[in-house]
C-alpha positions as CSV (number, residue, x, y, z in Angstrom):
1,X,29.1,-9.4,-4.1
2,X,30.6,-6.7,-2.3
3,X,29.1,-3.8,0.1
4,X,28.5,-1.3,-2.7
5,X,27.0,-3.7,-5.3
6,X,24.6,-5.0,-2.5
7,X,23.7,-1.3,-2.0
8,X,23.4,-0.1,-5.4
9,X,21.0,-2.8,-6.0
10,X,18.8,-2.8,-3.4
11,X,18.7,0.9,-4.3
12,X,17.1,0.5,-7.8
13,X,14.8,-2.3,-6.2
14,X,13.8,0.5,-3.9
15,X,13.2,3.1,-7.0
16,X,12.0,0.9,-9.3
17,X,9.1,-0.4,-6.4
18,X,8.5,2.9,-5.7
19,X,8.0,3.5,-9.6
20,X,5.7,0.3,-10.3
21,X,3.5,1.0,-7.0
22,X,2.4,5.4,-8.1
23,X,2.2,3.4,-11.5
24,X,-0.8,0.9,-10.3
25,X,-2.3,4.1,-8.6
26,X,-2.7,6.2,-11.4
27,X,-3.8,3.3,-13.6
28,X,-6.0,2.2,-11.0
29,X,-7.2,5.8,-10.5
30,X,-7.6,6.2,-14.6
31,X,-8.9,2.8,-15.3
32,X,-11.0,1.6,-12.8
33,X,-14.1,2.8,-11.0
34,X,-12.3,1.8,-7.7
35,X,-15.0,4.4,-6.0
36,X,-17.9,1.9,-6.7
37,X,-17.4,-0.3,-4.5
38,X,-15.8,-0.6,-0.3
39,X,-13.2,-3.1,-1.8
40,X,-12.4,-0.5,-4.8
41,X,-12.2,1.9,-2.1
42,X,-10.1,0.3,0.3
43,X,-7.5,-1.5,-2.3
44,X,-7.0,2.3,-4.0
45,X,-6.1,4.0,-0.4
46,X,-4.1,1.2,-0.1
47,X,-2.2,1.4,-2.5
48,X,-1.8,4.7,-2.5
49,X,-0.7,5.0,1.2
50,X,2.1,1.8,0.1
51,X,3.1,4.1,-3.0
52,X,3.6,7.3,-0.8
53,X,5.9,5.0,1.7
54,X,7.9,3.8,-1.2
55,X,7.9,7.8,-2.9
56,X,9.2,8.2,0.0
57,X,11.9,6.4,0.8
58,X,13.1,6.4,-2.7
59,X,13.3,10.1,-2.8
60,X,15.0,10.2,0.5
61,X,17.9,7.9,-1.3
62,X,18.1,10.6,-4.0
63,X,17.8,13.9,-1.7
64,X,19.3,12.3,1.6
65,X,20.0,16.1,3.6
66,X,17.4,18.3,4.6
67,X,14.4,19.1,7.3
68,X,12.2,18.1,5.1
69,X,11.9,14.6,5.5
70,X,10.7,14.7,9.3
71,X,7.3,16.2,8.1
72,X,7.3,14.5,5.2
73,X,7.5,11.2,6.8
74,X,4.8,11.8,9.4
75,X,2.6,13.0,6.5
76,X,3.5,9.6,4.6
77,X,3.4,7.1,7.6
78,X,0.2,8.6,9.2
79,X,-1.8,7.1,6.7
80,X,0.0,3.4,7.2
81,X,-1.9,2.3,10.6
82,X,-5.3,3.9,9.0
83,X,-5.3,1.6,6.5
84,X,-3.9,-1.7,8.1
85,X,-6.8,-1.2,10.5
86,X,-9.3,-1.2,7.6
87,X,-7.7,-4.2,6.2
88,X,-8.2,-5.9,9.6
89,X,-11.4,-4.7,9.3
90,X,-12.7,-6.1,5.9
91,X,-10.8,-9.4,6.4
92,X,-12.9,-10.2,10.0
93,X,-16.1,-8.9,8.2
94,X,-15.3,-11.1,5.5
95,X,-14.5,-14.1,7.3
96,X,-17.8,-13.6,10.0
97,X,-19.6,-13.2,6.3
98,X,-18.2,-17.0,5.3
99,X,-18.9,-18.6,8.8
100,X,-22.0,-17.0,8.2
101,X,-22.9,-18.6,5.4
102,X,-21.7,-21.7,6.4
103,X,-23.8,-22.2,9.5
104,X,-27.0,-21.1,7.3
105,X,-26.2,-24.2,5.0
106,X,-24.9,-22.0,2.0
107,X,-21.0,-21.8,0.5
108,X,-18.3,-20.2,2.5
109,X,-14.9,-19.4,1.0
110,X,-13.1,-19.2,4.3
């Protein structure tokens, strides 16, 4: 494959993930009480901060001049180490939860 094929594809892998990923946030948003629970909670944010980054990006392929990304990155990205901290966060609750368990004689799944 040459340069330009290379690019063009990556480019609609781009769009097309940005696509599918504000698709799961509105059907998760629509279809799911994701507010009922912390996991809910946390896997929608998620989500939505990863389909932001990809809006992103995949808009600045199609509008690739103007001031407006600086701003509109910081807006995007300042969400991106808010969240990866809360995933830290339930994944070492979660596994103190199983050893937990464990060490009071019950099943642990980690």
């Amino acid at each position: 494959m040459d340069e330009l094929m290379l690019h063009m594809a990556g480019t609609v892998l781009i769009l097309a993930s940005a696509a599918l990923a504000t698709a799961c946030v509105i059907a998760q948003g629509v279809l799911a009480r994701w507010w009922v629970t912390a996991a809910g909670r946390h896997t929608f944010v998620f989500q939505g901060v990863f389909a932001l980054c990809l809006d992103l990006w995949a808009l600045r392929l199609i509008v690739p001049e103007g001031d407006w990304f600086v701003f509109a990155r910081l807006v995007a990205f300042s969400g991106v180490p808010v969240v990866l901290a809360w995933r830290l966060l339930v994944i070492v609750r979660t596994w103190r939860g199983s050893r937990r368990k464990r060490a009071e004689g019950g099943e642990g799944t980690a």
